[in-house]
C-alpha positions as CSV (number, residue, x, y, z in Angstrom):
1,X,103.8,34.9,95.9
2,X,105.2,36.7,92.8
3,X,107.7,34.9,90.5
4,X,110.6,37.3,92.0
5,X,110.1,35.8,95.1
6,X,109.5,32.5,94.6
7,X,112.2,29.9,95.7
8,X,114.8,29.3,93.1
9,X,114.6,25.2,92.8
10,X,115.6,22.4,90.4
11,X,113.9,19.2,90.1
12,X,115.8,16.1,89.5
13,X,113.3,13.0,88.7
14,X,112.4,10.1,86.6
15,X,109.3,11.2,84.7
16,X,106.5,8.9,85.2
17,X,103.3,10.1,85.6
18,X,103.9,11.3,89.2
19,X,106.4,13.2,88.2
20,X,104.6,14.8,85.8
21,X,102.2,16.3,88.3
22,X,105.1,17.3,90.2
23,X,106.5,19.0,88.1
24,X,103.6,21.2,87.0
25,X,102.8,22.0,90.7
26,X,106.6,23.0,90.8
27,X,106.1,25.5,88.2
28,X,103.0,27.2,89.3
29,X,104.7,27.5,92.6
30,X,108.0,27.8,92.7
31,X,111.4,29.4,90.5
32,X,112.4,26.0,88.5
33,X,115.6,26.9,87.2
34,X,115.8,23.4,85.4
35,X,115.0,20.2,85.1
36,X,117.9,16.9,85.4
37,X,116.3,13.7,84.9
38,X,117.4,10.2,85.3
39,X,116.6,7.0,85.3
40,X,114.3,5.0,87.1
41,X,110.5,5.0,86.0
42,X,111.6,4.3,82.6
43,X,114.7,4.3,80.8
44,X,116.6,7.8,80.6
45,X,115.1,7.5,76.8
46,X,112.1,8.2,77.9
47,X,112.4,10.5,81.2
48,X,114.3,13.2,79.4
49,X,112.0,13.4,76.9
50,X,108.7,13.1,79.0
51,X,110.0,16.0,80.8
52,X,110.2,18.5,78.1
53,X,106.5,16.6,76.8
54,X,105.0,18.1,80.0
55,X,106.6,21.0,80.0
56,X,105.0,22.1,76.6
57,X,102.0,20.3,77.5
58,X,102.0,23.4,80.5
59,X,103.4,25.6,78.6
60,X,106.6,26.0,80.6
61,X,109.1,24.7,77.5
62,X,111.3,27.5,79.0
63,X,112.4,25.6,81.8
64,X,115.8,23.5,80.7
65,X,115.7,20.3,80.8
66,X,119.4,18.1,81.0
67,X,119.7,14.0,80.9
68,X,121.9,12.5,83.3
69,X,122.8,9.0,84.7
70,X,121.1,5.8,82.5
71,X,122.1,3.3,84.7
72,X,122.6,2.9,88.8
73,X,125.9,3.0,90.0
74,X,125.8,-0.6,90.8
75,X,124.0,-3.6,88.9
76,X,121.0,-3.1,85.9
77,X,118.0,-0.9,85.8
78,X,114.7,-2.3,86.5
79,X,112.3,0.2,85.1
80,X,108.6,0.4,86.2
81,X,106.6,-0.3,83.2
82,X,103.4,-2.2,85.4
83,X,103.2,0.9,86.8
84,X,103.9,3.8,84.5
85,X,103.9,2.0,81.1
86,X,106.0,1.4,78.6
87,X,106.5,5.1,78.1
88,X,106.6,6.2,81.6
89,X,103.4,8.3,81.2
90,X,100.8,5.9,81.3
91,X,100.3,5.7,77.5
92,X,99.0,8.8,77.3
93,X,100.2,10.1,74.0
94,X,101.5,13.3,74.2
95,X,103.2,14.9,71.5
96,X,106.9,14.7,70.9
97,X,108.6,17.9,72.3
98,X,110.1,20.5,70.2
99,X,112.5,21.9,72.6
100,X,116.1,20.7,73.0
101,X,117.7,19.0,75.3
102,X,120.4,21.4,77.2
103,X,123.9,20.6,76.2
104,X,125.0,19.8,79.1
105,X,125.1,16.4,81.3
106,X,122.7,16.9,83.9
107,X,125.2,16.5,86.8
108,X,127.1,19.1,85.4
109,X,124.1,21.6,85.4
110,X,123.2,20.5,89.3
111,X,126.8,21.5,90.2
112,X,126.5,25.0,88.1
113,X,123.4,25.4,89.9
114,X,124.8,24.9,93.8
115,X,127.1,27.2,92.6
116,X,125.5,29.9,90.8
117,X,122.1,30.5,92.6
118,X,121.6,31.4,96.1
119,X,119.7,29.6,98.3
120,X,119.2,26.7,96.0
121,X,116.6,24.2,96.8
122,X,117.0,20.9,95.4
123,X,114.4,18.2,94.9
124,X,114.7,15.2,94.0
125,X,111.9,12.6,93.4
126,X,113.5,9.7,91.7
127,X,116.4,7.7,92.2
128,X,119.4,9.4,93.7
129,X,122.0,8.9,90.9
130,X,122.3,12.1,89.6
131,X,122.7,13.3,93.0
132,X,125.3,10.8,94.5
133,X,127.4,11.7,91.4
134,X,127.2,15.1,92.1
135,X,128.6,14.6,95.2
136,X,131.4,12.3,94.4
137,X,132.6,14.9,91.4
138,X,132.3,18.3,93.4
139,X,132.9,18.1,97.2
140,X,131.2,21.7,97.7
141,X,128.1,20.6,96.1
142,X,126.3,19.8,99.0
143,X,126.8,23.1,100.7
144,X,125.8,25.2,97.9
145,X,122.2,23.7,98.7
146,X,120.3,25.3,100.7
147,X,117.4,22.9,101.3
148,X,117.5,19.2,99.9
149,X,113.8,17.6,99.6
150,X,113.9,13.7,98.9
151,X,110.6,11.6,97.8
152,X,111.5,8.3,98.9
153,X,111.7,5.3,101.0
154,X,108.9,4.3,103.2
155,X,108.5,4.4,107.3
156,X,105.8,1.9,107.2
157,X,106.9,-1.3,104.3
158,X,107.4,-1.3,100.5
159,X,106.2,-0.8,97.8
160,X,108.4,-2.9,95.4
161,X,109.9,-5.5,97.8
162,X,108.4,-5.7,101.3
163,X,111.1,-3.2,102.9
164,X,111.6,-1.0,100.5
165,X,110.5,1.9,98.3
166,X,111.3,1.8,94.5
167,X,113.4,5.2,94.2
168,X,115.9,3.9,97.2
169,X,115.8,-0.1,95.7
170,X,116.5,1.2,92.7
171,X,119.6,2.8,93.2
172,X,120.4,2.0,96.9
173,X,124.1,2.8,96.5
174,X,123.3,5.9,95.5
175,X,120.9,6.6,98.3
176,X,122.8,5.3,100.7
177,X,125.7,7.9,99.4
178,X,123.2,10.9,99.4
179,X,121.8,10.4,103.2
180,X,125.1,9.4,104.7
181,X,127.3,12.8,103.3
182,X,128.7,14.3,106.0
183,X,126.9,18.2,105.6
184,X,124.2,17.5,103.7
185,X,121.0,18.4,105.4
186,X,117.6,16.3,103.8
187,X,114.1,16.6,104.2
188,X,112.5,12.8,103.6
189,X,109.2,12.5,102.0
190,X,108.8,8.8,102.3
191,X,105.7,6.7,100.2
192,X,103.9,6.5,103.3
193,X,102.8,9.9,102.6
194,X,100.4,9.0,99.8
195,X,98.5,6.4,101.7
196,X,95.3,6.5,103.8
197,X,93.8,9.7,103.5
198,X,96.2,11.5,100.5
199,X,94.9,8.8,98.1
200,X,92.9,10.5,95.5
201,X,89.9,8.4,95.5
202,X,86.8,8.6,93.3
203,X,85.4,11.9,94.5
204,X,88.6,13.7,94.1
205,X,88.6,12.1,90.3
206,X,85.3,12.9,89.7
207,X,86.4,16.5,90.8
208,X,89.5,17.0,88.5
209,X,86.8,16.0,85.8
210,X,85.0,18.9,86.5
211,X,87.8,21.2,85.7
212,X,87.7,22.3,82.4
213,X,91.6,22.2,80.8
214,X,94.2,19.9,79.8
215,X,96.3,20.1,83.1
216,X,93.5,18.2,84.5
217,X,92.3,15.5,81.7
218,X,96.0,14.7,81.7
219,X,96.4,13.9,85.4
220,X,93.5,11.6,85.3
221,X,94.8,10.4,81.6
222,X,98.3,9.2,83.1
223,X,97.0,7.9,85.9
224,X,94.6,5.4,84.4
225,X,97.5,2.5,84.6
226,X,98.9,3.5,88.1
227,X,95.3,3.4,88.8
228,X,95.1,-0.5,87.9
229,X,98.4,-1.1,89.7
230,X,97.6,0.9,93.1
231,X,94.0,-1.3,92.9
232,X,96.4,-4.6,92.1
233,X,99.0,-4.0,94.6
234,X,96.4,-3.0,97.7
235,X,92.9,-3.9,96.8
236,X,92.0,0.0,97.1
237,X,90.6,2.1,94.4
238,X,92.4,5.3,94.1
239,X,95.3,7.5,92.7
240,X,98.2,7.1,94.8
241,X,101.0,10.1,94.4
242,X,104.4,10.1,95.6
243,X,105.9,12.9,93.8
244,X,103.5,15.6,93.9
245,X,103.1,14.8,97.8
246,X,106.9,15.5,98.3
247,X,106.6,18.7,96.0
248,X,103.8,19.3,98.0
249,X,105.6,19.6,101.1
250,X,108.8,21.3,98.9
251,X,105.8,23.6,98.1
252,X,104.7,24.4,101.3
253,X,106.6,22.6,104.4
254,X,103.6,23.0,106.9
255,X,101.2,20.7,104.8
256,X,103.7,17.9,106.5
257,X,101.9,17.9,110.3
258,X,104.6,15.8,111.9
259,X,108.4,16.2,111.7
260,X,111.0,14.5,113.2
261,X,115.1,14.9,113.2
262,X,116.9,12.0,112.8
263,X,120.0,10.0,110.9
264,X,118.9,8.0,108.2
265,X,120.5,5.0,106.4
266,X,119.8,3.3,103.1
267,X,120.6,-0.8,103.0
268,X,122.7,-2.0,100.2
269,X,123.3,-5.3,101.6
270,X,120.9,-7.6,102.5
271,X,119.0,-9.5,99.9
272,X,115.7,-9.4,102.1
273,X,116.0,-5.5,102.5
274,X,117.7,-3.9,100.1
275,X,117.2,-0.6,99.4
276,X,115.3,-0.4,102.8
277,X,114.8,3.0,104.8
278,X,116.2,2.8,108.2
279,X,115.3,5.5,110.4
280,X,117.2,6.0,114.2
281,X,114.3,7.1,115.3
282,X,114.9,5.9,119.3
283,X,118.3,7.7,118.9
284,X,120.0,4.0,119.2
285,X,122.5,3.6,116.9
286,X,125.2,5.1,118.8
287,X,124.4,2.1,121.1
288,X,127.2,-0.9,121.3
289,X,125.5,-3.2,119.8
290,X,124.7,-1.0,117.0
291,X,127.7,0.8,116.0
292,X,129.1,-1.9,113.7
293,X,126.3,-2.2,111.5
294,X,126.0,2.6,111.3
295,X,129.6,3.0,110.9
296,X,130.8,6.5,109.9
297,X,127.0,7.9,111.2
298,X,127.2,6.8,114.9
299,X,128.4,9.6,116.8
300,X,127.2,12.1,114.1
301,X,124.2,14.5,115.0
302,X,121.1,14.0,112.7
303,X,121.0,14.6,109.0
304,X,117.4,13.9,107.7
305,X,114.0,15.6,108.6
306,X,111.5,13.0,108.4
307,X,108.1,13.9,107.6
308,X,105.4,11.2,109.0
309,X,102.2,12.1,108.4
310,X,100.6,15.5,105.6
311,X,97.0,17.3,105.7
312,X,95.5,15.4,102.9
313,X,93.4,18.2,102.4
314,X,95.6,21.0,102.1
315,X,97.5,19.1,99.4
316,X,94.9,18.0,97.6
317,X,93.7,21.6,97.5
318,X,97.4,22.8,96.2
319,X,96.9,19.8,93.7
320,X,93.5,21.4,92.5
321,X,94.5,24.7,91.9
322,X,97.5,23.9,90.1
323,X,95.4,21.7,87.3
324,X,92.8,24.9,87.2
């Protein structure tokens, strides 16, 4: 695919050392016409400038990058240091960038976007923050997206409480705001997706070794701590990937071998399951008993594709060519 044709995309994320991958596979593959990130894997401190790290690191500092929300839209941050560090990138130390931020809140650029470029595909792989905002300030912004790719929640259990997923419990307001707009069409690439098979374990490290650049000594670099945690967490060696699964599927939709159309609600209430992804799945909310509990969604056609299970080969194979 030549870059003319390429789909014209913006990434909104929390860099993290998933994100980073993400985003490099976003750039070999797709039209990134910027970058917004937010809070979530570490403070906005750190993700704004981990972005434009990477991006150099690639050598993609032409991509803009804007910061945006520092805080969820209800109660503090809780950053994800076991997992990504202090820094959000594993400790690797990467040099400082020497590009500037844009001068612009990173909101503000999303809305630009909806409404400047055709077709616009947004992705968004950390908490939905900078989305929900969007939303709230411009009413058109969700139908100046054309295609709306989400990396999180989980359609099997948690990964931070029992129920749920760290992008949705982080900000569950704001995920709850994003999947229940009225118009806004979403693809969901739940943490479910980098179990099992999509793990990179040690013969998919030992063959990132062999390729000879910095791409790839970085992914295994800012992994090394995620590494730990995954092992920690599940008792499974391995490199477990959210972000670069969903991109993945941004990527190319078809590596996802089983979709479903369904609504989709996030939980803000519930101390036991905040933050949890609830998928109708049976098509039962519309039900009596249920309609209390969905509210404004009961009667209201589906809004998410839900993507249950990916050919760990094919995106580990999109993974590999993108560090060569």
């Amino acid at each position: 695919m030549s870059p003319s044709t390429r789909p014209s995309v913006v990434i909104d994320c929390d860099p993290g050392h998933d994100d980073a991958l993400a985003i490099l596979l976003a750039a070999r593959h797709l039209d990134v016409r910027a970058i917004t990130t937010v809070h979530g894997n570490a403070p906005l401190s750190r993700t704004h400038v981990n972005a434009r790290r990477v991006l150099e690191l690639g050598g993609l500092d032409g991509i803009p990058v804007a910061a945006g929300c520092a805080e969820p839209l209800t109660g503090e941050p809780r950053y994800a240091a076991d997992v990504h560090g202090e820094s959000g990138l594993g400790g690797v130390d990467l040099p400082e960038p020497s590009t500037d931020l844009v001068d612009a809140h990173a909101v503000d650029v999303l809305i630009d976007l909806a409404q400047t470029v055709p077709d616009l595909h947004v992705i968004a792989v950390g908490p939905l923050t900078n989305i929900a905002t969007a939303l709230q300030r411009d009413a058109s912004f969700a139908s100046g997206v054309s295609r709306f790719t989400i990396m999180g929640g989980s359609l099997t259990w948690g990964n931070v409480t029992p129920a749920a997923e760290f992008n949705m419990w982080f900000d569950p307001e704001a995920a709850a705001a994003v999947c229940q707009t009225a118009g806004i069409e979403i693809e969901l690439a739940g943490w479910h997706l980098c179990r099992g098979d999509a793990v990179l374990g040690q013969r998919d490290i030992d063959h990132i070794t062999t390729i000879d650049g910095p791409l790839a000594r970085f992914a295994i670099d800012c992994n090394r701590r995620a590494r730990e945690a995954y092992r920690e967490q599940t008792g499974e060696d391995g490199i477990s990937l959210p972000d670069p699964v969903a991109m993945a599927l941004a990527i190319d939709r078809s590596i996802g071998t089983k979709w479903s159309r369904h609504r989709v609600k996030i939980e803000t209430v519930s101390e036991l399951t905040r933050g949890m992804t609830v998928v109708d799945r049976l098509g039962v909310a519309d039900s009596e008993s249920n309609r209390a509990a969905w509210g404004d969604l009961v009667g209201r056609p589906a809004n998410a594709d839900v993507c249950w299970t990916i050919d760990a080969a094919r995106w580990k194979a999109l993974l590999y060519r993108t560090l060569r």
